[in-house]
N, C-alpha and C positions, 0 to 999 in steps of 0.2 A: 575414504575419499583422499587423493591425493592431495597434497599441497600445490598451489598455485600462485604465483606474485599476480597474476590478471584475477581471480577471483577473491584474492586479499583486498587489490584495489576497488574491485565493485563494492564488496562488502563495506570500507572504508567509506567509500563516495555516500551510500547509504547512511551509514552512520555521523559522517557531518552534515544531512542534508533532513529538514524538517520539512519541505514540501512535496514529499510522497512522491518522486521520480517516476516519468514512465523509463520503460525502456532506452530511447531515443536518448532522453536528458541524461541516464547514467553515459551511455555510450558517447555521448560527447564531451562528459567531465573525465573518462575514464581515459579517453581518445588522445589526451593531453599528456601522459607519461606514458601510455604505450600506444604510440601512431600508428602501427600495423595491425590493432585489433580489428577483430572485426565485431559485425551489430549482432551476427549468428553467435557471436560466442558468450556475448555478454549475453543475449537473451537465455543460451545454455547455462550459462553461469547463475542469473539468478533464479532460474527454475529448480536448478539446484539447491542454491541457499533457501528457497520455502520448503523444497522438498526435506531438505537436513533441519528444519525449522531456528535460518541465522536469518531468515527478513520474512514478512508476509506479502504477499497479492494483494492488492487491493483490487475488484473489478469496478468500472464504471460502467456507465449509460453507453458511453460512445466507443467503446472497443478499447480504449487506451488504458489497458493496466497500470495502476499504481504498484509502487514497492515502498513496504516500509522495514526501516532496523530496529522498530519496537516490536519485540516480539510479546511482552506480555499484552494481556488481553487491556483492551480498552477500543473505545465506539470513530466510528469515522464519521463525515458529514461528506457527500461528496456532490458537487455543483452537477447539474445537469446541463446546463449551457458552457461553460468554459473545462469541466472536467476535474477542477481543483479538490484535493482531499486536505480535511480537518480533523484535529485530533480534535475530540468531542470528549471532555470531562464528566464521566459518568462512574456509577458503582457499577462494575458489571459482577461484583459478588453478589450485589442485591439482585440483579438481574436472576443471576445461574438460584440462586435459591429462593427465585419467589413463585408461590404456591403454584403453578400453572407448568412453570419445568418442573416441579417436585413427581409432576404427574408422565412425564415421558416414560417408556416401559425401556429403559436401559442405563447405562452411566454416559453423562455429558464428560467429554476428554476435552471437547472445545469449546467457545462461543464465540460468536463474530456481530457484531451489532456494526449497521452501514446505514446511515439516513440521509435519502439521498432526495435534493432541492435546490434552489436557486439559494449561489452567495451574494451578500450585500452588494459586491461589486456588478453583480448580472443584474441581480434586480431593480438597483439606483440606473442601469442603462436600458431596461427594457421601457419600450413606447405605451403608450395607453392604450396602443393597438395590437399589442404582439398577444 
């Protein structure tokens, strides 16, 4: 992979940012030191960075992928009404080794745990009718 100052600075924007960017959100932190980027490149760009494994995907509910620059394993919580992701404190070693994967008929290289629900914010505003 070549070197690149526009996919240095995705990477960066990632790496100071703890609320799981979509796309969009990198592209407009990114937008600020290079004005002529465009949204096709950064979306190229961080396809890349999952694909080289320097950020992960995050999928939601409503089409707006998250990106995150922790790549080691650990669980998400992602809102179903606003789209927000949570880094969720879990053992995912207890996870990968408890009796039930023991039994998959192959080697586990990955795990991705995603629970996905209404955050306090959504659900302090939803009506008694929604």
């Amino acid at each position: 992979m070549n070197y690149s100052r526009q996919r240095e600075a995705i990477l960066n924007c990632l790496a100071n940012r703890y609320d799981h960017p979509t796309a969009d959100m990198v592209f407009e932190s990114v937008r600020q030191e290079f004005p002529k980027i465009s949204l096709g490149t950064v979306y190229r760009n961080l396809t890349l960075l999952c694909e080289t494994g320097d950020a992960v995907k995050i999928a939601t509910v409503k089409g707006f992928d998250r990106f995150d620059y922790n790549t080691k394993p650990h669980c998400h919580f992602v809102c179903t009404e606003c789209t927000s992701v949570t880094d969720v404190a879990a053992n995912m070693d207890e996870l990968v080794n408890s009796q039930k994967l023991r039994n998959i008929p192959g080697i586990i290289d990955r795990t991705e745990l995603i629970v996905y629900g209404l955050c306090n914010q959504c659900s302090e505003n939803r009506t008694p009718n929604d």
